[in-house]
C-alpha positions as CSV (number, residue, x, y, z in Angstrom):
1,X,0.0,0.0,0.0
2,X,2.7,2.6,0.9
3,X,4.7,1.9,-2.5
4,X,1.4,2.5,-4.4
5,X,1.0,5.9,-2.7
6,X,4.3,6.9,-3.1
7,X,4.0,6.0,-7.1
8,X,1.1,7.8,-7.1
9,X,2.7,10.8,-5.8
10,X,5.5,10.7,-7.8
11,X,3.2,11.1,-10.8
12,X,3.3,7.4,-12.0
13,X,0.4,6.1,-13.0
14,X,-1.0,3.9,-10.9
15,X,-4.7,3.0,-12.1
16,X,-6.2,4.6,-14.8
17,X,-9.4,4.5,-13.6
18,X,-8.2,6.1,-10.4
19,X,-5.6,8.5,-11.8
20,X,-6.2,12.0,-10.1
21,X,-5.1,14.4,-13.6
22,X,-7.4,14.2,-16.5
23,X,-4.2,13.5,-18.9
24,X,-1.2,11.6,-18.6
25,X,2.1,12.1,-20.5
26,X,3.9,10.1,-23.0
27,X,6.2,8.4,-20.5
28,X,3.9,8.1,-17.9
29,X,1.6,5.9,-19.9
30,X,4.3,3.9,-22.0
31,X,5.7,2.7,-17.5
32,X,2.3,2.2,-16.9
33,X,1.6,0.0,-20.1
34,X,5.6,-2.0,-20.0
35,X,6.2,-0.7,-24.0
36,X,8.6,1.9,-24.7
37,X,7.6,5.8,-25.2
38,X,8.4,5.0,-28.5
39,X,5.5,2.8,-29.2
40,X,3.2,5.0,-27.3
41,X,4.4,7.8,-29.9
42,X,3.8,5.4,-32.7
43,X,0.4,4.8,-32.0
44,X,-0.2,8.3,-31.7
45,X,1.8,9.1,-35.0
46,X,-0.8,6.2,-36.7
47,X,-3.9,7.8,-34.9
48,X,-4.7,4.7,-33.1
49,X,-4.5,6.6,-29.9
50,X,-5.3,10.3,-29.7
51,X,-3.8,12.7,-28.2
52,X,-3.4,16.4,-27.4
53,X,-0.5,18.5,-28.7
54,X,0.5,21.4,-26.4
55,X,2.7,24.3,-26.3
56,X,4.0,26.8,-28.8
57,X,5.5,24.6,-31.0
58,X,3.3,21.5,-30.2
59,X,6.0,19.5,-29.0
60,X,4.3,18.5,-25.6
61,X,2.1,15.6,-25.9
62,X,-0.4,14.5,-23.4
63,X,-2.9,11.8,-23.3
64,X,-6.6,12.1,-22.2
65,X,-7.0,9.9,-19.5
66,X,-10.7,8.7,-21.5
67,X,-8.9,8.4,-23.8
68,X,-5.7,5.8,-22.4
69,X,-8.8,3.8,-20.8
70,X,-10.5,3.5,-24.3
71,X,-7.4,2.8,-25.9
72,X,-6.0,-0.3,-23.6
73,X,-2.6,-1.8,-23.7
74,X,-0.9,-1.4,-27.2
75,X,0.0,-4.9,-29.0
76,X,3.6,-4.9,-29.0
């Protein structure tokens, strides 16, 4: 119990369905799923999974929560 609420407040995702921010990053998602960042991307790039880009030049990505949870885990 007290390593899932330290992972939880370290930002790791811990549940999905119980995950306090309303998007989730890149590498957050890609520990919480075991794949790389780089499949998360890839997904993304494909439009498999959606995402937002934010920032001035877009190079922030975050992930909807909704959306993670419609999504499931990627086949790797």
């Amino acid at each position: 119990m007290a390593r899932r609420l330290a992972d939880a407040e370290e930002g790791r995702i811990v549940d999905l369905a119980r995950h306090p921010d309303s998007h989730v990053t890149v590498a957050q998602l890609a520990a919480y799923w075991g794949v790389s960042e780089k499949t998360i991307r890839r997904d993304i790039d494909k439009g498999a999974l959606k995402a937002v880009r934010v920032g001035s030049n877009a190079l922030i990505i975050r992930i909807p929560i909704e959306e993670a949870r419609r999504y499931g885990q990627p086949n790797t």
